[in-house]
N, C-alpha and C positions, 0 to 999 in steps of 0.2 A: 559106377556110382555117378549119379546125374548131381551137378551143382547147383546148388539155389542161388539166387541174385542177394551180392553180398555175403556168402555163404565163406566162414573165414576158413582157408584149406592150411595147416603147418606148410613150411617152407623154408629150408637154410640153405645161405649163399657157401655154406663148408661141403654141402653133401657133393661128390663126385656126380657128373655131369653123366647123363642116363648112357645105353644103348641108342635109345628110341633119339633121346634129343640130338645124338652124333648123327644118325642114319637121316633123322629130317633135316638137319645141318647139310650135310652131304648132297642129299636131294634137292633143297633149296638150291644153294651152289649152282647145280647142274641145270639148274631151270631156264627160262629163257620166254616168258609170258608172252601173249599177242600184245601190241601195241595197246595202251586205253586199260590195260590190265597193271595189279600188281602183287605181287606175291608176301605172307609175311609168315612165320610160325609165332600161334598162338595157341599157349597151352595145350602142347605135345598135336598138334596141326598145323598143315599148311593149310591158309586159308589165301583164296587167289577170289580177288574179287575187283568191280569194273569201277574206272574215275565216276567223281562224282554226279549227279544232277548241277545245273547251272544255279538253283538256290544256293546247293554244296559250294560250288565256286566262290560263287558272293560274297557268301560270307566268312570265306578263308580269303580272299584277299583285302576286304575292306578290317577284318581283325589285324591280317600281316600290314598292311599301309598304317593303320592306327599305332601298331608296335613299334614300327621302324621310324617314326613319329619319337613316340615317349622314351625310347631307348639310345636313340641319336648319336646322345654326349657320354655313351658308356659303351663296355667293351665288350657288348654281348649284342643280337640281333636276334633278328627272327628271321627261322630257317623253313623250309621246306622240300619233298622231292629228298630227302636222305633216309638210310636205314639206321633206326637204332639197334644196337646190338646187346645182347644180356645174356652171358649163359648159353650159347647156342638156341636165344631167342631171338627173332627180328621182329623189329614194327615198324611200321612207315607212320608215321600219325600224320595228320593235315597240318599242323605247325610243332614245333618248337623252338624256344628259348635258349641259346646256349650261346658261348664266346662266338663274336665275329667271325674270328677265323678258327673255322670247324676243324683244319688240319693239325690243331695243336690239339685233340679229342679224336685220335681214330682208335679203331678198333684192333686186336690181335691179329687181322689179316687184313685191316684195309680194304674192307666192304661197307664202312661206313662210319659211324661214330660209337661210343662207348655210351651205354642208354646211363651211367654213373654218374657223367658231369654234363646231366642233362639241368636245366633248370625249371623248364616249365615243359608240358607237351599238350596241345590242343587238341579236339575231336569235335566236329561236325557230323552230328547223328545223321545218318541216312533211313532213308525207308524203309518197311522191310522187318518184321521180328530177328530175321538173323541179323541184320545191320547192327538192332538198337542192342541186341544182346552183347554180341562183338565189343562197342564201345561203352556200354553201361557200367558190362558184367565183369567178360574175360579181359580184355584190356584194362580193366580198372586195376583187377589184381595182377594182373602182371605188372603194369609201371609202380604197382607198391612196391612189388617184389624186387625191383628193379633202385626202387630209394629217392625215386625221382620228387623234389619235393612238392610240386603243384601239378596237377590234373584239371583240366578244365575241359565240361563237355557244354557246347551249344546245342539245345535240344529242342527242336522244335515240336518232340511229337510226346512231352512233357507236359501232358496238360495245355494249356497257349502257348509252350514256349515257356522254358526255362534257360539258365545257365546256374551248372552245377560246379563250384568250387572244392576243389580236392585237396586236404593238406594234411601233414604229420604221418608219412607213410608208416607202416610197420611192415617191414621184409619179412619176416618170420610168422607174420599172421594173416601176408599178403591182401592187407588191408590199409583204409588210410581212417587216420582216427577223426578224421578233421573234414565235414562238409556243410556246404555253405548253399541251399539253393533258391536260387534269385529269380522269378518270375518273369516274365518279357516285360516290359514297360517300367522296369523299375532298373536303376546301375546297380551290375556288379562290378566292384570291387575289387581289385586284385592284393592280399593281404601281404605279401613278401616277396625276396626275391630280388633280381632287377628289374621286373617290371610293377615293382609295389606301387599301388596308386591308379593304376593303368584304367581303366571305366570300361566294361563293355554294358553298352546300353543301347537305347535304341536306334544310334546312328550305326551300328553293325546289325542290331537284329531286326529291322523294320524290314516288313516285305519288299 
């Protein structure tokens, strides 16, 4: 069965954890990528694909400068370069939002953090139909799946550019009820969270 974008699949955090999701667990593990590479399992796949373009860059650091900015005088940061973990799923996303210090959030074996007491997790659409589907589609439901309460994707290939707000996950419908999409040249908004308030606008999405 091929998925449609947005397409809601059932999904419970009780069901026993597959075959297949042990066996690509296992594999993952064992893996060991070229440099410039990164590996993650997304919906019942390893998916190994290359660091970003330098646009990609830009605008994952001048978002993390911005966070690490408005986040300061509280006890959370913005992270990068770690693996979330769910269920013998992994994702590396371009940022996330979670306590300072990540060693109080590790995972069942200490390959990374627990994707549960994630707060926020960002995405910088790349080029490419398998990129934008990766971050639109299959990543979207998985961080529902996962409980995570904000999604945000930077999209430049959204029309002019957009940024898509994600909130009110539903785990069980692997969906999120709540989306917000903002146009390039106009703030978005950050509605909750620790980074409630936070603006991404044009001093992060200007070419």
């Amino acid at each position: 069965m091929t998925a449609l974008a947005h397409e809601v699949i059932p999904v419970s955090d009780e069901e026993p954890v597959s075959d297949l999701d042990e066996f690509l667990w296992q594999t993952w593990k064992a893996m060991d990528p070229p440099e410039g590479y990164r590996a993650e399992i997304i919906e019942g796949s390893i998916e190994v694909s290359p660091t970003g373009r330098r646009r990609h860059g830009v605008l994952i650091n001048r978002l993390r400068r911005g966070l690490e900015t408005h986040l300061e005088h509280t006890d959370y940061a913005a992270h990068h370069d770690f693996n979330l973990i769910h269920r013998r799923k992994v994702w590396i996303p371009d940022l996330f939002v979670a306590l300072v210090d990540v060693d109080e959030i590790p995972d069942e074996e200490d390959l990374g953090v627990a994707a549960a007491d994630i707060e926020a997790v960002v995405e910088v659409v790349s080029p490419g139909w398998r990129n934008v589907q990766r971050d639109r589609v299959r990543k979207r439901r998985e961080y529902a799946r996962a409980g995570i309460p904000l999604y945000v994707l930077i999209d430049d290939f959204d029309g002019d550019g957009a940024v898509v707000l994600l909130t009110e996950p539903d785990p069980d419908r692997a969906a999120y009820a709540g989306e917000q999409r903002v146009p390039y040249g106009t703030d978005a908004v950050i509605p909750g969270g620790p980074a409630k308030g936070f603006v991404i606008g044009e001093a992060i999405t200007k070419p």
